[in-house]
VOPAGU-2260 file (C-alpha; in pm, 1 decimal, decimal comma):
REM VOPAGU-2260
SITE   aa  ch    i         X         Y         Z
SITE  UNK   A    0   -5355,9   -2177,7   -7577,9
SITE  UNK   A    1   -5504,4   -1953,6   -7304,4
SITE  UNK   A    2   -5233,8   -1748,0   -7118,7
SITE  UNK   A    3   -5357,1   -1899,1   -6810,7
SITE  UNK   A    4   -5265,3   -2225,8   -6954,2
SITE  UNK   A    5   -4951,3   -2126,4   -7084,4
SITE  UNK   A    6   -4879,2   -1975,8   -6732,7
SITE  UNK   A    7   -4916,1   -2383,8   -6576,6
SITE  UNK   A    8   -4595,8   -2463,3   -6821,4
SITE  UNK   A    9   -4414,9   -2246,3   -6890,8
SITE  UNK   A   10   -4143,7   -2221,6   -6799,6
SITE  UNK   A   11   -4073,2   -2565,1   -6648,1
SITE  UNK   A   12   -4271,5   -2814,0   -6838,7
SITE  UNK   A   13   -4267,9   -2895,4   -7201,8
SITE  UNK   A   14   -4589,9   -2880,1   -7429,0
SITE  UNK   A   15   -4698,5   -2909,1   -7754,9
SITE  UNK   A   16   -5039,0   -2726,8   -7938,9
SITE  UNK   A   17   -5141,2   -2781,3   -8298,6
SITE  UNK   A   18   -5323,7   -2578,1   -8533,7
SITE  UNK   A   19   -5319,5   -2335,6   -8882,9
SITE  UNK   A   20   -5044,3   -2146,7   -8937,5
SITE  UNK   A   21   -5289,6   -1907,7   -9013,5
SITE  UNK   A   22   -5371,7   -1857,7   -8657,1
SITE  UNK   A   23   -5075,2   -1660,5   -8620,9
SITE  UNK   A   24   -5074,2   -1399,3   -8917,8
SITE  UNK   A   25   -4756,6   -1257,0   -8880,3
SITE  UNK   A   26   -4587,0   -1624,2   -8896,8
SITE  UNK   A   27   -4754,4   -1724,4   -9152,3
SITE  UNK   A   28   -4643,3   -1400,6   -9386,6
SITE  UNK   A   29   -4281,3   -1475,9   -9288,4
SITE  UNK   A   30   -4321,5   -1807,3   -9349,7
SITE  UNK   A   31   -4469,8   -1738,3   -9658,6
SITE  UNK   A   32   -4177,4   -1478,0   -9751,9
SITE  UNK   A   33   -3859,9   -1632,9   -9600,3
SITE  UNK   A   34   -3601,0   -1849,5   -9780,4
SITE  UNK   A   35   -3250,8   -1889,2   -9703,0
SITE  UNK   A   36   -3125,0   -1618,1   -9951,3
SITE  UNK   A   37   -3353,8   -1370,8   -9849,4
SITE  UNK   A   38   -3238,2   -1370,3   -9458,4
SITE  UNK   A   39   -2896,4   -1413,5   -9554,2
SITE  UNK   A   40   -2946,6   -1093,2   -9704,4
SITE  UNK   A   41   -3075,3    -958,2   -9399,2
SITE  UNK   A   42   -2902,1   -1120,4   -9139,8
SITE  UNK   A   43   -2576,4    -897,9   -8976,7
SITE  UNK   A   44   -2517,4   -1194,6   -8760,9
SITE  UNK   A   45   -2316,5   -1472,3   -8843,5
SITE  UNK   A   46   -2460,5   -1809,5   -8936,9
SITE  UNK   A   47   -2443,2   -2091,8   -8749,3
SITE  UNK   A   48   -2408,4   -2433,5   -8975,6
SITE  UNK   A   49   -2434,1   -2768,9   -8822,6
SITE  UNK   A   50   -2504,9   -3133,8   -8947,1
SITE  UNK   A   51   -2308,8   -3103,2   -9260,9
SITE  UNK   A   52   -2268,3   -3398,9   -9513,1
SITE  UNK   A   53   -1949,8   -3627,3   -9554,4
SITE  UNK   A   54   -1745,5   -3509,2   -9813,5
SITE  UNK   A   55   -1826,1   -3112,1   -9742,9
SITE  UNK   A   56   -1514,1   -2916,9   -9711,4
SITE  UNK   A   57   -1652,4   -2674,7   -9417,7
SITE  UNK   A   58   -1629,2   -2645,2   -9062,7
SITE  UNK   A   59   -1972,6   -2644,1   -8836,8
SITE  UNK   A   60   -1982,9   -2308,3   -8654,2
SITE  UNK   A   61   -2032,7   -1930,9   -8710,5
SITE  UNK   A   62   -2024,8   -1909,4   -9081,6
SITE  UNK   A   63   -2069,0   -1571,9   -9325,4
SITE  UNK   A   64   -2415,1   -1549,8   -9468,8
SITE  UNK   A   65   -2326,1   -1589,4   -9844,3
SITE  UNK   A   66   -2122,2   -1928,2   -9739,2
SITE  UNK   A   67   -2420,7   -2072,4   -9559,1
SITE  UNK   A   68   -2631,9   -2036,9   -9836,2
SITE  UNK   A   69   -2392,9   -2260,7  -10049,3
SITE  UNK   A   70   -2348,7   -2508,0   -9759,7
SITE  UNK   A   71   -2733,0   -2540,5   -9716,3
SITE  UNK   A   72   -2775,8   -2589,2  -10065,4
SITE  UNK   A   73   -2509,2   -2876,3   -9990,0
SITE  UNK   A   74   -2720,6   -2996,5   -9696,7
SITE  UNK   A   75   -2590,8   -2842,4   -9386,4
SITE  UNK   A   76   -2840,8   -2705,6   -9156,5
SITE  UNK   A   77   -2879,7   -2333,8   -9123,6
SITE  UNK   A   78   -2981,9   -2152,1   -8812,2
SITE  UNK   A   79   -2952,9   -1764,9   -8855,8
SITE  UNK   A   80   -2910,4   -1667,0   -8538,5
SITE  UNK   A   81   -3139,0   -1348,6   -8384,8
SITE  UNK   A   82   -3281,8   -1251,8   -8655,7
SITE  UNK   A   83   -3560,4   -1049,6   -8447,7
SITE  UNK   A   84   -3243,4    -761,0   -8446,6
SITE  UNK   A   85   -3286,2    -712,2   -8875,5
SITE  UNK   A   86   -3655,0    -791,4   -8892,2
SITE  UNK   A   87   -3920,0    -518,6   -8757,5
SITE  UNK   A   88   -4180,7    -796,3   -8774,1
SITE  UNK   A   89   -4001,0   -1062,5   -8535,2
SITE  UNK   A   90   -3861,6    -747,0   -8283,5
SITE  UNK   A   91   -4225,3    -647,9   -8263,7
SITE  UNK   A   92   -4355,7   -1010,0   -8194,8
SITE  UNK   A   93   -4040,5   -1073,7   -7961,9
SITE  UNK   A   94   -4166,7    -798,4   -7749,1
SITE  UNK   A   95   -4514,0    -883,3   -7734,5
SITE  UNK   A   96   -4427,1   -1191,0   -7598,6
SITE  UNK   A   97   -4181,9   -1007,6   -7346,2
SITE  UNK   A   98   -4496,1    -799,7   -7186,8
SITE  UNK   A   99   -4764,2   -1114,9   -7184,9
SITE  UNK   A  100   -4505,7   -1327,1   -7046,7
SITE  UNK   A  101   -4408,2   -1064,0   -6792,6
SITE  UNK   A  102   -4068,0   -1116,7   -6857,6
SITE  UNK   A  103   -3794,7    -892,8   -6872,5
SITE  UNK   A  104   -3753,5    -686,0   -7169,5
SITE  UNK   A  105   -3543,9    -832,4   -7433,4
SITE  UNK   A  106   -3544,0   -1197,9   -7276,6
SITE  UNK   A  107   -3677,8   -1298,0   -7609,8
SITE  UNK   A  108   -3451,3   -1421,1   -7836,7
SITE  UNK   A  109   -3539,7   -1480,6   -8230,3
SITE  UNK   A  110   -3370,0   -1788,1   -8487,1
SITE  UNK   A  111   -3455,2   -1927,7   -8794,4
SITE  UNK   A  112   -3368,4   -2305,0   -8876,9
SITE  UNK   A  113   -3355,1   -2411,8   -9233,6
SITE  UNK   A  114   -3283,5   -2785,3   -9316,4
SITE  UNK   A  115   -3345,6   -2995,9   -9629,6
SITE  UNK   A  116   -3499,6   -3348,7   -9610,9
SITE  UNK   A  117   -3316,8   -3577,8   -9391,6
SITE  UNK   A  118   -3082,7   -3338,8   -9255,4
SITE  UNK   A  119   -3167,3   -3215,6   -8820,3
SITE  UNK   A  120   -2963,1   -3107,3   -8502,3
SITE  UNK   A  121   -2783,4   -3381,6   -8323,8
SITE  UNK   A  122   -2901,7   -3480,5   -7955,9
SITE  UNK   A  123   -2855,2   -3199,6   -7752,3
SITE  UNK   A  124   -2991,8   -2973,6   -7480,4
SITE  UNK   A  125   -3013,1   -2610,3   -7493,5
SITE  UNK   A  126   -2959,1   -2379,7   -7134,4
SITE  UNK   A  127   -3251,3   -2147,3   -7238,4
SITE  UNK   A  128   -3612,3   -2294,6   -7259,9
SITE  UNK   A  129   -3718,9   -2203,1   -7641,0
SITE  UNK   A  130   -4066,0   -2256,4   -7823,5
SITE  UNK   A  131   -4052,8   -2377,3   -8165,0
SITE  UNK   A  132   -4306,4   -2273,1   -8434,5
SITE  UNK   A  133   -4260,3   -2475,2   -8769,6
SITE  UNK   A  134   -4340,3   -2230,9   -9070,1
SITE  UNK   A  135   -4272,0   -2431,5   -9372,7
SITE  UNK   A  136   -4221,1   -2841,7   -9398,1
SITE  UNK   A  137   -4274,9   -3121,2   -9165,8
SITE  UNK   A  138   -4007,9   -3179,8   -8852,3
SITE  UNK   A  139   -3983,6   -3488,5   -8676,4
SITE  UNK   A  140   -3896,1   -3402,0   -8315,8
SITE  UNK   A  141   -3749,2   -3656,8   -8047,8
SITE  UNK   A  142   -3748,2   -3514,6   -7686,2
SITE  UNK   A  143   -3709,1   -3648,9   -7325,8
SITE  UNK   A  144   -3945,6   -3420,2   -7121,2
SITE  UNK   A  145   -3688,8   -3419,8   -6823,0
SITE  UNK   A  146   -3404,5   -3309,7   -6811,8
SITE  UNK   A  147   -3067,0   -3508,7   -6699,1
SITE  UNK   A  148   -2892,3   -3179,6   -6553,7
SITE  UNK   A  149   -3139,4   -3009,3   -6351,7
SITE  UNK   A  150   -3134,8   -2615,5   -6456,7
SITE  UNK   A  151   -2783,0   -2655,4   -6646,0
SITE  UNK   A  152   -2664,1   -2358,0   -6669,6
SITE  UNK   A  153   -2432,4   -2447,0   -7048,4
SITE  UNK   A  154   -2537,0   -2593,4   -7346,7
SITE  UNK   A  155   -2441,5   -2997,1   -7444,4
SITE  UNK   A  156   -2368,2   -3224,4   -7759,1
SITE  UNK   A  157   -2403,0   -3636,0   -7698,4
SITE  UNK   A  158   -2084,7   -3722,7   -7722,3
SITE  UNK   A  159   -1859,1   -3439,7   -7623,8
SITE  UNK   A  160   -1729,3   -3439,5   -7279,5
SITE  UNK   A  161   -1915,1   -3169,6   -7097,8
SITE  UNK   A  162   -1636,4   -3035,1   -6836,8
SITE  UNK   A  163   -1848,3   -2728,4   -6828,1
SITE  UNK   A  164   -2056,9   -2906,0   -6574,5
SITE  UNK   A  165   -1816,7   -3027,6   -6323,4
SITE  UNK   A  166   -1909,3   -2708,1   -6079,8
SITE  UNK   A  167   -2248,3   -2809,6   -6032,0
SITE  UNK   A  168   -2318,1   -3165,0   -6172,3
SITE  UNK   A  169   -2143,0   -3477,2   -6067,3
SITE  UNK   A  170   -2335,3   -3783,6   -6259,6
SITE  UNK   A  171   -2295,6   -3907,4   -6551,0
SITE  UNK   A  172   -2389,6   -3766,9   -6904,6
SITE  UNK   A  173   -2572,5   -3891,3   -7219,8
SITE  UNK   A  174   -2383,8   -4004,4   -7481,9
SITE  UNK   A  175   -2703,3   -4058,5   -7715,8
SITE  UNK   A  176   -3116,4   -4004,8   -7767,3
SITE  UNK   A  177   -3251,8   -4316,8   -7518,5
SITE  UNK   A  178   -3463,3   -4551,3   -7687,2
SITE  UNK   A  179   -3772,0   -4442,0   -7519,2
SITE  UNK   A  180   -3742,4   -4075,9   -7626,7
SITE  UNK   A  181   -4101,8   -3887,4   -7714,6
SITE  UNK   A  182   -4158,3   -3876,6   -8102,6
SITE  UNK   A  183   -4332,5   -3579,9   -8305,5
SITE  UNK   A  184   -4383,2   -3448,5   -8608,7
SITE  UNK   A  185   -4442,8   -3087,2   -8646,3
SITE  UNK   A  186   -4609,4   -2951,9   -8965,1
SITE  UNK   A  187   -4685,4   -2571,3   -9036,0
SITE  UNK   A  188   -4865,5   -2447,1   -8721,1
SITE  UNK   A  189   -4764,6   -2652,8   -8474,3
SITE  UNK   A  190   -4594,5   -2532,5   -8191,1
SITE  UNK   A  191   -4347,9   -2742,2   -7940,3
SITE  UNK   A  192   -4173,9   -2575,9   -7649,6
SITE  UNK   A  193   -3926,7   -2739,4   -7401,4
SITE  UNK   A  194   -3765,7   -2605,8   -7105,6
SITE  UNK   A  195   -3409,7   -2575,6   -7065,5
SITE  UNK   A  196   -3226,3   -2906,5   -7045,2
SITE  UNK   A  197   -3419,6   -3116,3   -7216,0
SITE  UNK   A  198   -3277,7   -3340,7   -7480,3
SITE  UNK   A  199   -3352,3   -3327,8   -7819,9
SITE  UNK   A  200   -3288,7   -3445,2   -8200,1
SITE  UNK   A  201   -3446,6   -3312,8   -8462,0
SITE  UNK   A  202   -3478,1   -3448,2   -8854,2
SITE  UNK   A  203   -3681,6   -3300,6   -9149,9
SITE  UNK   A  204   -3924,7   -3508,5   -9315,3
SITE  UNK   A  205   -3977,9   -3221,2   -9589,4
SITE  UNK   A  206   -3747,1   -2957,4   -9660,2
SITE  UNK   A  207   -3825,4   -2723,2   -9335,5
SITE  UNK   A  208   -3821,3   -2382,9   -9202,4
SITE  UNK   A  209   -3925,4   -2352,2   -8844,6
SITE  UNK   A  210   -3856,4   -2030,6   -8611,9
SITE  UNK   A  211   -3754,9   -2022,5   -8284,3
SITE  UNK   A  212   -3831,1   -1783,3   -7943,6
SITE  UNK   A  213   -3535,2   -1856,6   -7692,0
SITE  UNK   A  214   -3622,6   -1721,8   -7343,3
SITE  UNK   A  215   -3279,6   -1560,7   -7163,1
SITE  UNK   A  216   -3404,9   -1511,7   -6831,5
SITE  UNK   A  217   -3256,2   -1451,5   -6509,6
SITE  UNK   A  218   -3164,7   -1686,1   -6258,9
SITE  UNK   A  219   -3226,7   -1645,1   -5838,1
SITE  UNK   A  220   -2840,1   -1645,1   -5841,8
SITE  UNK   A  221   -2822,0   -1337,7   -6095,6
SITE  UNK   A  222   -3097,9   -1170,4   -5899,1
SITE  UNK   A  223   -2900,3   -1168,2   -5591,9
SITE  UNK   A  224   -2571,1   -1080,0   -5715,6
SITE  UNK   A  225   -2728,8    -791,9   -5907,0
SITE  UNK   A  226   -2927,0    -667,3   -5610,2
SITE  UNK   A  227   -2597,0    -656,1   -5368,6
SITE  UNK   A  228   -2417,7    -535,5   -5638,5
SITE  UNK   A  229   -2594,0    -220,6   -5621,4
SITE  UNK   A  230   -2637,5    -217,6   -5233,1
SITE  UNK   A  231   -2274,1    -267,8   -5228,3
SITE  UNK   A  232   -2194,6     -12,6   -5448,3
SITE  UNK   A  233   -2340,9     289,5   -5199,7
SITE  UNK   A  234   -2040,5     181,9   -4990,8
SITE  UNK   A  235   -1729,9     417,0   -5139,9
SITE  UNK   A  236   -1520,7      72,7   -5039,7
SITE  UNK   A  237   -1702,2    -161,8   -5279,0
SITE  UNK   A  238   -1675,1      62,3   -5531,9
SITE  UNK   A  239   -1299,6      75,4   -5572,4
SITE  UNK   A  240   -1132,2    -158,9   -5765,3
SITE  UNK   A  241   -1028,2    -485,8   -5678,2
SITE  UNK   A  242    -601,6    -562,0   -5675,8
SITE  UNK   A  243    -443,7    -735,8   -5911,9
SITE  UNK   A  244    -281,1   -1111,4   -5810,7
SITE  UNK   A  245      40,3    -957,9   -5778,9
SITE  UNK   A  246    -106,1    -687,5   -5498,7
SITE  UNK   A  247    -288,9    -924,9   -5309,4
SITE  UNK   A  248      13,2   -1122,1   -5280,9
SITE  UNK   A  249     168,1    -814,6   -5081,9
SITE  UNK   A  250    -132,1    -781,0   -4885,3
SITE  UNK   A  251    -355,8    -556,6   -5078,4
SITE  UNK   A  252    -595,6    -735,4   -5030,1
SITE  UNK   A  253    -635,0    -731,6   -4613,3
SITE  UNK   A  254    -886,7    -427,6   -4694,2
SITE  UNK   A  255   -1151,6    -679,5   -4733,8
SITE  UNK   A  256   -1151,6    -746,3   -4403,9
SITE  UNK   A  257   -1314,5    -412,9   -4334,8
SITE  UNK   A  258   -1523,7    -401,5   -4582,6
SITE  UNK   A  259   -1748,1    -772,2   -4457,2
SITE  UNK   A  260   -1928,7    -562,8   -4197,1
SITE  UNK   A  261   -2113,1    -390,0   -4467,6
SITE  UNK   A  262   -2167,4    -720,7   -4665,0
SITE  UNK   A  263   -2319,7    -877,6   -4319,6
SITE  UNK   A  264   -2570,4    -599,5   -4347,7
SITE  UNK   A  265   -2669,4    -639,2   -4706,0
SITE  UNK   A  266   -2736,8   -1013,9   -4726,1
SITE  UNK   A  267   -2901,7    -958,5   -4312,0
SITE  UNK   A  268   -3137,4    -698,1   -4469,4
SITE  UNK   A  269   -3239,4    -932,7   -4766,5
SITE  UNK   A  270   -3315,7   -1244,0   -4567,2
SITE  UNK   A  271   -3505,3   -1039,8   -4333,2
SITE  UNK   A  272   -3718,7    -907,6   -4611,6
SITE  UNK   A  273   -3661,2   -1100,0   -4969,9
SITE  UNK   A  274   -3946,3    -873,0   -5118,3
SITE  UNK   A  275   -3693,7    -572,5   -5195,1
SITE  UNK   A  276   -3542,4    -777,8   -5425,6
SITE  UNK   A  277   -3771,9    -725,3   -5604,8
SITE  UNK   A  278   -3906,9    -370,8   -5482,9
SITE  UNK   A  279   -3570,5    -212,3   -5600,0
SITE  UNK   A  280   -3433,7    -448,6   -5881,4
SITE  UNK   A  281   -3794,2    -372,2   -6085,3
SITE  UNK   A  282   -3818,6    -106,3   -6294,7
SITE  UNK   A  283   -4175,0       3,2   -6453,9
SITE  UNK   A  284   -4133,7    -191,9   -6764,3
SITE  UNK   A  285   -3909,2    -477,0   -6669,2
SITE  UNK   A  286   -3957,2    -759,7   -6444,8
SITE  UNK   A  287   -4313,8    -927,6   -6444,5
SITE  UNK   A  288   -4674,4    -838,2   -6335,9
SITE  UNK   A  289   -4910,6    -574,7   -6430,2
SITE  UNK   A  290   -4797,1    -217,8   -6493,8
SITE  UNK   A  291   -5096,3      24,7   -6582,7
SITE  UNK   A  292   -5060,8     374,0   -6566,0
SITE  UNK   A  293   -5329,1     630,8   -6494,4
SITE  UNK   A  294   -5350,2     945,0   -6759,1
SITE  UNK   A  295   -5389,1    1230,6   -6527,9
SITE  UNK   A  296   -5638,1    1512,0   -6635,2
SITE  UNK   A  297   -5329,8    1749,4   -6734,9
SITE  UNK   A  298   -5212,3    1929,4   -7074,1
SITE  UNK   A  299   -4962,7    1720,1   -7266,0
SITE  UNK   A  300   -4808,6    1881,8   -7604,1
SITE  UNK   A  301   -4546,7    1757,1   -7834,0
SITE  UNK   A  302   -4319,0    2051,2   -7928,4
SITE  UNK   A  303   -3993,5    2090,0   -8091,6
SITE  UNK   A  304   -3672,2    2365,6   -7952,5
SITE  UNK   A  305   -3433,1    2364,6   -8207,0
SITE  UNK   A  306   -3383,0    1998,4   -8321,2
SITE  UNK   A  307   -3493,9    1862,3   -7979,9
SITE  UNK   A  308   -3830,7    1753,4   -7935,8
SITE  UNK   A  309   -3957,4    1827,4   -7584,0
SITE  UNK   A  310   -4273,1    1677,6   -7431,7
SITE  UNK   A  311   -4471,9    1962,8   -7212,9
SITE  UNK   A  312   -4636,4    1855,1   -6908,3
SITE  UNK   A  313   -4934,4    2093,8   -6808,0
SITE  UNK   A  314   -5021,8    2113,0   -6413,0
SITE  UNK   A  315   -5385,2    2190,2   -6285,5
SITE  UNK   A  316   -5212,5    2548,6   -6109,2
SITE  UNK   A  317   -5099,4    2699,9   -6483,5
SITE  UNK   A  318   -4764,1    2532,2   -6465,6
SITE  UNK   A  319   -4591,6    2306,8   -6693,2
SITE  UNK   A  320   -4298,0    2065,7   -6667,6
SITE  UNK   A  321   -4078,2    1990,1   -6996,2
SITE  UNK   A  322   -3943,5    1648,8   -7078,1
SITE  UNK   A  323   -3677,7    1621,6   -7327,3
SITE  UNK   A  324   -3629,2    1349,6   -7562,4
SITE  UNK   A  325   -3457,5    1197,3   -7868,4
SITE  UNK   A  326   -3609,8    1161,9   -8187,2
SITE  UNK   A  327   -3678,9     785,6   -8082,1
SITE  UNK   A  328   -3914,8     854,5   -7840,6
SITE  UNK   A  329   -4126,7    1089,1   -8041,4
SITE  UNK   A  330   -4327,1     739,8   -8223,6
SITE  UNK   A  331   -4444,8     650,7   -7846,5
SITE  UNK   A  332   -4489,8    1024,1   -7760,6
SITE  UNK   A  333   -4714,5    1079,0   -8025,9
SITE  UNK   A  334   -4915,9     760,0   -7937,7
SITE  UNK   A  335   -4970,4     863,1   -7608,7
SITE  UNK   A  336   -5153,4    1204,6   -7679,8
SITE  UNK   A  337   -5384,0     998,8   -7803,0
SITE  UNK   A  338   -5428,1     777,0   -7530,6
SITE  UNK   A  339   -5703,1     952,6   -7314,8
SITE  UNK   A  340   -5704,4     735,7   -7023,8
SITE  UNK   A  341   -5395,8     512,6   -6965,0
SITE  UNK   A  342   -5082,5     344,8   -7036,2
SITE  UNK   A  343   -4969,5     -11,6   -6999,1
SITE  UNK   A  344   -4690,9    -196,1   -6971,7
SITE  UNK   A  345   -4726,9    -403,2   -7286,4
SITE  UNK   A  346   -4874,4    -111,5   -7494,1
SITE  UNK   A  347   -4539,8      92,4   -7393,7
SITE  UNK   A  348   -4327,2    -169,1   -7500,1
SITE  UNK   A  349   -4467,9    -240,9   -7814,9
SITE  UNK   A  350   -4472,3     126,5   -7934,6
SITE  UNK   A  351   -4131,6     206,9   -7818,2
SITE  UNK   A  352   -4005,0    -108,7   -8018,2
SITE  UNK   A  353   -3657,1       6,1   -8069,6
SITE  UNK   A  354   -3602,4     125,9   -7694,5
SITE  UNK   A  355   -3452,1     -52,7   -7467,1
SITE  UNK   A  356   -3570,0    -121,3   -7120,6
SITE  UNK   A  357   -3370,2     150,7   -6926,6
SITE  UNK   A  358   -3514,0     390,4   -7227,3
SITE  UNK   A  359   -3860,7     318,5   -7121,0
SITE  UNK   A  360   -3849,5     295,8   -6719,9
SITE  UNK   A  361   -3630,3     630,6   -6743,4
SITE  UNK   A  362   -3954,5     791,3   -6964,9
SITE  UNK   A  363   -4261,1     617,1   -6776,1
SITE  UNK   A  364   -4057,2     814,3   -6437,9
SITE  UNK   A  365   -4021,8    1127,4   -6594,2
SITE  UNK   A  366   -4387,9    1194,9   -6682,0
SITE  UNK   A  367   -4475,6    1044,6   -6284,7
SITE  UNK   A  368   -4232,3    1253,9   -6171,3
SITE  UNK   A  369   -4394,1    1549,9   -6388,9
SITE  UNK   A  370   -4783,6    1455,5   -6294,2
SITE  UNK   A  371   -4896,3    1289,9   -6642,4
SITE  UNK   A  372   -4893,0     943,9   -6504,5
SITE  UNK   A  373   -5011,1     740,1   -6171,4
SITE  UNK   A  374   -4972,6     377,7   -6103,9
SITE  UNK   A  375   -5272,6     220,3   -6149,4
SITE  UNK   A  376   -5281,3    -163,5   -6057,1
């Protein structure tokens, strides 16, 4: 699929696109590579087993790698759970998808399934949208497109009683797949994704491995609270802490009173003008849209003062402005001496894999700050 396509469904509508594993190389090595064994061996995380058979002595749940293995071997199915955090290969991929997506960085999330024949996930719905790529096998897949809880913000079996939803969702739940549920089968290369919500059951025709990207992405809600968070937090009043039950029982609490006039003026100054929600909450690298930067005509060095490497900044008037950084940095520092006429978004974030987004907004400022760099789109 085009992006452009993508961009029509994602990340509301389900789809589903067949093809070669082969079309995606770095799958298809991991695919090739993987067993249950080897990313136990990995893995740091725990293991989450599920759908294990009668007469198994185990619980389903968070489960140590080494006991996992066993179970699967027993029949349970395995999902090892962000897997992207031990293997360079999936990080790397996780983060491409991150910058074509526009999303913020780190909102995708990287698991593994492994299930012998017969053996799938109950009906369910997940509260993250998630794209499923099947590596090894053949899945059968049963999905309702729509979902019953519109957005849900928590995760449901069929079957349990869902009190999680009572704050926002007053009708009734599924207790099991409907009749009419959408049938497919994946095989290696085919790729399913469904947004957050939507019911699903899964059960392996052949014994399967299948990986899958889960999208954690922000709501409107967190947004907001986020964005007055830090308006409120210029106030020296919003920043103290908050009494404990026993103190606002003797009043403490009254101060809040005072303290509405400047809330007023927060949420006034955001319905007047809803785009500095996004103005101030968006760093270079982190929510959405293009980000090119312009390589300005100045001398850039990599040097080293002691143990610290420092990045020199040249001006066109014989100056110079020095950057220091930690020895993570140096990878994308050394990349972009290279780079003769600009930076992107995406390239940023692939070489400065093991940064985090604050990492990389906090470096893209300091070299606009010191001249290197102009916004470009």
């Amino acid at each position: 699929m085009s992006l452009e396509d993508l961009s029509r469904s994602f990340p509301e509508h389900s789809f589903t696109c067949h093809g070669p594993l082969s079309r995606c190389p770095e799958l298809a090595e991991i695919g090739a590579l993987a067993n249950v064994e080897s990313l136990a061996a990995v893995g740091s995380e725990a293991v989450t087993v599920s759908a294990l058979p009668e007469g198994v002595d185990a619980e389903p749940g968070p489960t140590r790698p080494e006991v996992a293995v066993s179970l699967y071997h027993a029949g349970a199915l395995l999902q090892f759970n962000d897997v992207h955090h031990d293997v360079p290969e999936l990080a790397r991929i996780a983060r491409s998808i991150d910058a074509d997506l526009g999303l913020p960085l780190g909102s995708t999330r990287v698991q593994v399934f492994a299930s012998k024949v017969g053996r799938g996930a109950s009906a369910h719905w997940d509260n993250d949208p998630v794209l499923t790529v099947q590596l090894r096998g053949a899945k059968e897949w049963r999905f309702v497109a729509t979902a019953f809880v519109r957005d849900p913000l928590d995760n449901y079996v069929c079957g349990t009683e869902g009190t999680q939803f009572e704050g926002y969702h007053a009708g009734a739940l599924p207790s099991a797949m409907p009749t009419d549920a959408e049938r497919i089968t994946l095989s290696p290369g085919s790729a399913l994704f469904l947004p957050r919500g939507c019911l699903h059951q899964t059960e392996s025709k052949e014994a399967s491995l299948s990986i899958g990207f889960d999208f954690i992405m922000p709501s409107f809600a967190d947004l907001v609270a986020a964005w007055l968070t830090r308006r409120l937090h210029a106030n020296a009043s919003w920043r103290r802490y908050a009494p404990s039950i026993p103190a606002i029982e003797h009043g403490a609490f009254d101060a809040f009173g005072a303290m509405k006039s400047e809330l007023h003026a927060a949420v006034a100054d955001l319905i007047a003008d809803p785009h500095r929600l996004a103005d101030e909450m968006d760093p270079p690298l982190s929510f959405g849209g293009p980000r090119v930067w312009r390589r300005e005509a100045v001398p850039l060095a990599l040097e080293t003062r002691g143990r610290l490497p420092v990045l020199v900044v040249g001006s066109a008037g014989g100056g110079q402005s020095e950057i220091e950084i930690t020895p993570e940095f140096v990878p994308l520092a050394r990349w972009l001496l290279e780079q003769p006429d600009r930076l992107t978004a995406r390239e940023a974030r692939l070489q400065g894999a093991s940064l985090s987004d604050a990492e990389l907004a906090t470096f893209v400022r300091a070299l606009e700050a010191a001249g290197a760099l102009t916004r470009a789109d």
